[in-house]
VEXTOR-608805 format. One record per residue (C-alpha): x, y, z; residue number from 1. Coordinates in nm, 3 decimals, always signed. Layout:
<sepas>
c1_c2_c3_nr
X_Y_Z_NUM
...
</sepas>
This chain:
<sepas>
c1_c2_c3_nr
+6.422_+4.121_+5.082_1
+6.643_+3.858_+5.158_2
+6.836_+3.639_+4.874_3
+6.615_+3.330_+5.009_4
+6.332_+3.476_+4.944_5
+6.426_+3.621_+4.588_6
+6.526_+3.250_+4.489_7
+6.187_+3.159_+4.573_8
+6.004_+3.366_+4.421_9
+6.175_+3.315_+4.119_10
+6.106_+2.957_+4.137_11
+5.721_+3.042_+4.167_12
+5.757_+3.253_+3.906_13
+5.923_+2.976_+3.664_14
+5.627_+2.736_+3.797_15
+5.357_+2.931_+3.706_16
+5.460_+2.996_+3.378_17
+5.580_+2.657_+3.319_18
+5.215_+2.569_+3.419_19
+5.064_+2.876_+3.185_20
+5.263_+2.635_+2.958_21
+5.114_+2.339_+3.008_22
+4.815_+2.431_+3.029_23
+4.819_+2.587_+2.699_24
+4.934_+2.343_+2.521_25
+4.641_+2.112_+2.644_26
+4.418_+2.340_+2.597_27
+4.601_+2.337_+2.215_28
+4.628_+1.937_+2.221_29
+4.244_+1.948_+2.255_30
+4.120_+2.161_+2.024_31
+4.347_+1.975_+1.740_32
+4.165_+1.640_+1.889_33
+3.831_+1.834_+1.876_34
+3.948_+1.930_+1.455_35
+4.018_+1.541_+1.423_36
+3.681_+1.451_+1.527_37
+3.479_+1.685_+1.371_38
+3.649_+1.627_+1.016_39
+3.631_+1.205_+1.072_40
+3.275_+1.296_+1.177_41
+3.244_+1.493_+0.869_42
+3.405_+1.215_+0.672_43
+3.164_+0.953_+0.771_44
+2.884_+1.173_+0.747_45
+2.937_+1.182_+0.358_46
+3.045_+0.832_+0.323_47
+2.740_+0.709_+0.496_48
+2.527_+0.996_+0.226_49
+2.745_+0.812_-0.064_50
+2.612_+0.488_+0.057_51
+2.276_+0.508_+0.132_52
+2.211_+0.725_-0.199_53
+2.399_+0.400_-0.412_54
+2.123_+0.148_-0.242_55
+1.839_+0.354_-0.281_56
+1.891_+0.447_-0.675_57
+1.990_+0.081_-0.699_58
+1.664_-0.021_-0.498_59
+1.437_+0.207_-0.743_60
+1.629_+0.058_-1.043_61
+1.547_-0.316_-0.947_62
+1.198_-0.250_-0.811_63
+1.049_-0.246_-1.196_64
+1.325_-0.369_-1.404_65
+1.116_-0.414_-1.687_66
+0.948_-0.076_-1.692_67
+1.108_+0.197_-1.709_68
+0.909_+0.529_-1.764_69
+0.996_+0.851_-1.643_70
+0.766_+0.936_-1.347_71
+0.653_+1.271_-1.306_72
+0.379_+1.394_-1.024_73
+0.282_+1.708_-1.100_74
+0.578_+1.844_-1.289_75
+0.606_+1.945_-1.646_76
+0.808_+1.674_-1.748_77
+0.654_+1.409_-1.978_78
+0.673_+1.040_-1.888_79
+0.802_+0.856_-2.119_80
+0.587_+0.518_-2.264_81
+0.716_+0.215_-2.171_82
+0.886_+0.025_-2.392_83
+0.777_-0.373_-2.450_84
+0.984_-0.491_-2.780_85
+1.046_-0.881_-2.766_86
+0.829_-0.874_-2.427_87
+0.593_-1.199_-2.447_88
+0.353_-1.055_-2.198_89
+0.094_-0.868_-2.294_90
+0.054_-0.472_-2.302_91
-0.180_-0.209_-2.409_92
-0.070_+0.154_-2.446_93
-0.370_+0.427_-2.553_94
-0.365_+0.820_-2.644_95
-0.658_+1.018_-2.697_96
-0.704_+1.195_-3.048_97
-1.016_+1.429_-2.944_98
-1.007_+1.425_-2.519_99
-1.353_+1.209_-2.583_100
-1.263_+0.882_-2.740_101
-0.926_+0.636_-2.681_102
-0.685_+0.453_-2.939_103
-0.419_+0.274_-2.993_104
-0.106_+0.393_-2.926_105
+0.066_+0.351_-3.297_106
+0.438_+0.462_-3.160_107
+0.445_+0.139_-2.940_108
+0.552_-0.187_-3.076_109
+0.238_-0.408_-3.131_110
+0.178_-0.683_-2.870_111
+0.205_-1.045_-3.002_112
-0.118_-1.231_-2.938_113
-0.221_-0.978_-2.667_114
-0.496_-1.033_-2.364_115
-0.567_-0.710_-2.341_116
-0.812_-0.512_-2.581_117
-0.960_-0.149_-2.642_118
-1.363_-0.197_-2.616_119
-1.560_+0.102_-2.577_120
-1.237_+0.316_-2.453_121
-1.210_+0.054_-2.148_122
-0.953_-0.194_-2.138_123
-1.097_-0.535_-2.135_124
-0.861_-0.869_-1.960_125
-0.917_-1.206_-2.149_126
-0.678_-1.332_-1.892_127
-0.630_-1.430_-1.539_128
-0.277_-1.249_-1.448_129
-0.100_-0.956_-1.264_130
-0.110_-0.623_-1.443_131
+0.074_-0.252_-1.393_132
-0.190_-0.037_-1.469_133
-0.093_+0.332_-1.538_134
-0.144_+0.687_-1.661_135
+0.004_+1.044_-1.749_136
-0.197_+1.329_-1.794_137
-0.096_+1.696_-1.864_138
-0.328_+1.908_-1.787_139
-0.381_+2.233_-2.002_140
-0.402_+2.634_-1.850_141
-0.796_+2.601_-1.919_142
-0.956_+2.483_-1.603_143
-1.279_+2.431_-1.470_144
-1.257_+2.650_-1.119_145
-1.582_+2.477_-0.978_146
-1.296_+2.148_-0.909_147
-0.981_+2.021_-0.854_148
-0.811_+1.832_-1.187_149
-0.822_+1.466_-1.100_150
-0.765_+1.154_-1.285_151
-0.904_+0.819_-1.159_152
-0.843_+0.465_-1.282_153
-1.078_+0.218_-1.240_154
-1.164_-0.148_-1.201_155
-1.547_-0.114_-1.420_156
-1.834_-0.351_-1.199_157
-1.869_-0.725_-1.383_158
-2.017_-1.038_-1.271_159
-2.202_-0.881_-0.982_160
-1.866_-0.693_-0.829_161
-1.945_-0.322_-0.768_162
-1.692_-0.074_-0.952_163
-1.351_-0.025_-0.784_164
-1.119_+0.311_-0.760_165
-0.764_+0.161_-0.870_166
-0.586_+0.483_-0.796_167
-0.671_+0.873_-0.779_168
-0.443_+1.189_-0.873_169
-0.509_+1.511_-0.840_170
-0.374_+1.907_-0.941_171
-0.548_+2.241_-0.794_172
-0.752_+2.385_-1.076_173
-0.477_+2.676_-1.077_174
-0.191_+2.459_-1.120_175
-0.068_+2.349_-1.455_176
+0.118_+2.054_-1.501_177
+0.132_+1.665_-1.521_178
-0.023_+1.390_-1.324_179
+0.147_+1.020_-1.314_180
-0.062_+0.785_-1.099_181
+0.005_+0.355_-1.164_182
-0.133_+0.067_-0.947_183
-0.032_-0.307_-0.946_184
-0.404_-0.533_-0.963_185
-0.516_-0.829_-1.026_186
-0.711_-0.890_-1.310_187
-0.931_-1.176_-1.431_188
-1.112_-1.263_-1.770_189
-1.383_-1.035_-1.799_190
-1.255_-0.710_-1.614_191
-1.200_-0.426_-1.759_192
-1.045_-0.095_-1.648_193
-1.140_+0.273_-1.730_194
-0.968_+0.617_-1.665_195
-1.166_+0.923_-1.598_196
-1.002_+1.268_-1.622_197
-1.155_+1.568_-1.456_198
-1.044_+1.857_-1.684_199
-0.866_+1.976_-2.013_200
-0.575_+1.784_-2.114_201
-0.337_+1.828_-2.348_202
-0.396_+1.479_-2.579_203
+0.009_+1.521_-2.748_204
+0.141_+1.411_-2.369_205
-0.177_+1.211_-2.229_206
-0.155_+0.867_-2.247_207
-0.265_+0.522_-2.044_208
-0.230_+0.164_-2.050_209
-0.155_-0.161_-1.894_210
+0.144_-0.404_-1.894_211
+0.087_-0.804_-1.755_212
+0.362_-0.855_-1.517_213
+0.282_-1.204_-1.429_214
+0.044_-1.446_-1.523_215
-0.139_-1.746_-1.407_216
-0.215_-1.602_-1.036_217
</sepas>
């Protein structure tokens, strides 16, 4: 083999290793580019969690500012009664001593000249306003396995208006546990509203009521 020809191959030699070179370290450049991306991708991806989770607790927060219970579906957790002190809207709050009759709730602050009244374990309107009607029931381990456990609030017939379903909840007859159900209605003098539970409840953390959110509508 001639010099000549040793030089040159040599010189491919270099080349090809100089390209092995180059080659790797693109091949490096863009797998540390791909890293970037992926963790700014990452980053944003969080951010973006951060951000929407801020507007919707802040959304749920503003939605009701004035009531605040504790909502639970079908959970063991007990909703707490809403609170009304120095509130000059009228509000109504009931619990059930026997799981046959309905009271007066005696831990909530009294309402000052109220429009709303317990008659015959219905809660009668004496005014033309907006109201948040709502209920929490707990149901107990004894069940009736012939039906589901259901409880249904209800806008009673008057005047010559058939009787309206407000808003409906319901459990399996297995299942244990607490029903929240609420509905925003319109109600006028003369209505009245009624809540009919399907089952066994447990009267300690069963309660309902209404709350006038706006009046003169």
């Amino acid at each position: 083999m001639s010099l000549t020809q040793k030089q040159q191959m040599n010189l491919d030699t270099e080349s090809a290793a100089h390209t092995g070179m180059e080659c790797q370290s693109r091949s490096s450049h863009k797998y540390l580019l791909l890293q970037v991306w992926c963790g700014l991708l990452t980053v944003t991806m969080v951010v973006m969690a951060v951000f929407l989770t801020s507007i919707k607790t802040k959304s749920t927060q503003d939605e009701v500012s004035t009531l605040k219970p504790d909502v639970s579906t079908t959970g063991n957790t007990i909703a707490g009664p809403l609170k009304s002190i120095g509130s000059s809207f009228s509000y109504i709050q009931l619990i059930s001593p026997d799981m046959h009759s309905w009271q007066n709730d005696i831990q909530t602050p009294k309402c000052q000249s109220c429009h709303l009244d317990l008659r015959d374990n219905f809660i009668f309107c004496m005014k033309d306003s907006l109201y948040f009607i709502y209920a929490q029931v707990t149901f107990s381990k004894h069940a009736n396995k012939s039906q589901s456990k259901s409880v249904i609030l209800k806008k009673n017939a008057s005047f010559g208006r058939r009787e309206r379903i407000l808003v409906e909840g319901t459990l399996p007859h297995t299942t244990e546990g607490s029903v929240w159900v609420a509905k925003i209605v319109k109600l006028t003098e003369g209505d009245s509203v009624s809540i009919n539970i399907t089952d066994y409840f447990r009267t300690y953390s069963t309660f309902w009521g209404a709350y006038e959110l706006h009046s003169g509508v």
